[in-house]
N, C-alpha and C positions, 0 to 999 in steps of 0.2 A: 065490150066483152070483159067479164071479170079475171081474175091474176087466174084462179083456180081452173076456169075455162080454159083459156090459153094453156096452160100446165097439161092440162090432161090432151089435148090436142096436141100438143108439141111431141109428137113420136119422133121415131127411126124410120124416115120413109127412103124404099132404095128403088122406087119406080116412077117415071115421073114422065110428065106430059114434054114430051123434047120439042115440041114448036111453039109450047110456050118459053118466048124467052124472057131471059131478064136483066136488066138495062144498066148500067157501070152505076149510076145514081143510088141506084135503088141497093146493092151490094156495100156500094160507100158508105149509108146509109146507117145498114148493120153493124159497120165496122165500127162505127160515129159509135152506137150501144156498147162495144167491145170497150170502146176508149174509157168512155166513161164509166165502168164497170171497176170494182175493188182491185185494185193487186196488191201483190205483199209489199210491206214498206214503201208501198207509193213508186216502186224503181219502177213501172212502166216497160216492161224490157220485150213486150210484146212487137211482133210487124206485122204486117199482114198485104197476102199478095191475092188480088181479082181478078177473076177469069172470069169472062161471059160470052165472048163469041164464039159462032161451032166452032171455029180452028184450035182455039185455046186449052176449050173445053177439049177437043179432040188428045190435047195435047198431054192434058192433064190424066184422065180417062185411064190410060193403062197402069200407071203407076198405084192404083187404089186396089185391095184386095177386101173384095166382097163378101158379105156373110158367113162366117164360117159356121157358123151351124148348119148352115142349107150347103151340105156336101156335093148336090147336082147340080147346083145355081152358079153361074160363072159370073153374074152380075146382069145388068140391067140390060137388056136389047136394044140394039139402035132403034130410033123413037120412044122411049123411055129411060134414057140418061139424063144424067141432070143437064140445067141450061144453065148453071154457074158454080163458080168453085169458090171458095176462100180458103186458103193456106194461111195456116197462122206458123210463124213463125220466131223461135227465144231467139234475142240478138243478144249471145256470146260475150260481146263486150260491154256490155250491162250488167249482167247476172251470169252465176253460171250453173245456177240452177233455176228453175222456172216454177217450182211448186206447184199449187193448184191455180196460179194466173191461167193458162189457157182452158182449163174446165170453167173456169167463172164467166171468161169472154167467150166461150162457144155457147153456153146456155144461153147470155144475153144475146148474141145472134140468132141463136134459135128461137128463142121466146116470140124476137121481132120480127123473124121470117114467119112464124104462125099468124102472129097480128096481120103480117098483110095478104094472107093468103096463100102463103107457100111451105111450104116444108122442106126437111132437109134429115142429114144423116151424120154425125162426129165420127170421123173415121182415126183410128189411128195406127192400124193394117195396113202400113202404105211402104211400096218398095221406094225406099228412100234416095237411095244411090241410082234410079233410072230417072226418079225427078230432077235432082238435085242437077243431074244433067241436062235433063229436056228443058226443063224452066230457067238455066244457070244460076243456081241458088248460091251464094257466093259460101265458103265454106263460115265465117263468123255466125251464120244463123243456124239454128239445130232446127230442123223439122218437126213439128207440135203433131198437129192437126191438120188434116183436109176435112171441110165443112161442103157436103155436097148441096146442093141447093137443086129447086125445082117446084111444081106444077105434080103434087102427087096426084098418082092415079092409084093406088090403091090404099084398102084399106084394115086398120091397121086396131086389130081386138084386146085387151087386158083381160087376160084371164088370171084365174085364180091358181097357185104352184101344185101341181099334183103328183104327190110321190118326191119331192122333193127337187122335180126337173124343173129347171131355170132357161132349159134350150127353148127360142124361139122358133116358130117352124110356120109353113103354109099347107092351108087347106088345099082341096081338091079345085076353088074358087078362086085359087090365087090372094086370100085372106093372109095377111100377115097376121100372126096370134103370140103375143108375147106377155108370157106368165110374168106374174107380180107375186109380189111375198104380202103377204094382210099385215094390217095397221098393227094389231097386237100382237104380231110374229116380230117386228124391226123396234116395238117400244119396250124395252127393259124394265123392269121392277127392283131394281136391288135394296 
């Protein structure tokens, strides 16, 4: 599959096939892409923590706040939760800012969860202070990201922005439909 493929595949999917699951390997995997992915000055200050079994998954679950554009939507229905989680995580005593490192490492997890079949979602809506308990997230790491993962079951439209609205929203089909701005709206001429 080419890079452009992938890219365009690589959505925001928040529905997902909850019995398929997905295996510590295959998560570690991704994170392998994360590593080796750019950060600023090389500091590496990145961590990152795996979830895949229902319990974990369970665990993690609450603490994620779902689409806010879809005001009736409370999140994904049991058997369509995701079947793995990755937290990425700044370690505090590295850096003590994190710049665009974890948008660089969550892209390349994404890119390579499409490659193998799965999709997922970059969250970063997340009640911080119920994970940091449920998971015991020691205080030195600041909370990035939750990368949801899964087995998407729906599917997921680029349309063209109309009227200037950027809100993504679902059809009567349960269509995910998420506006995009055109090539020569985002390319400047000065």
């Amino acid at each position: 599959m080419k890079l452009s493929d992938i890219v365009l595949k690589t959505r925001s999917y928040r529905r997902f096939d909850e019995s398929h699951r997905i295996d510590y390997k295959t998560l570690e995997g991704l994170v392998d892409l994360a590593r080796l992915s750019a950060s600023g000055a090389n500091r590496q200050p990145l961590r990152y923590l795996i979830y895949c079994s229902p319990e974990d998954c369970t665990r993690v679950f609450p603490s994620i706040v779902w689409a806010a554009y879809l005001k009736e939507w409370n999140g994904p229905e049991p058997g369509e939760r995701p079947s793995g989680y990755i937290v990425i995580l700044g370690d505090k005593t590295i850096a003590e800012g994190f710049g665009v490192d974890h948008g660089i490492a969550a892209q390349s997890i994404m890119l390579g969860a499409t490659e193998a079949g799965l999709g997922g979602c970059m969250i970063a809506s997340i009640r911080r202070d119920l994970l940091r308990s449920e998971l015991k997230i020691p205080e030195e790491f600041e909370i990035l990201l939750i990368l949801a993962l899964g087995k998407p079951v729906e599917n997921v439209i680029i349309d063209d922005i109309k009227n200037g609205d950027v809100k993504y929203w679902r059809d009567s089909q349960k269509n995910h439909h998420v506006p995009k701005r055109s090539l020569a709206e985002i390319i400047l001429k000065l």
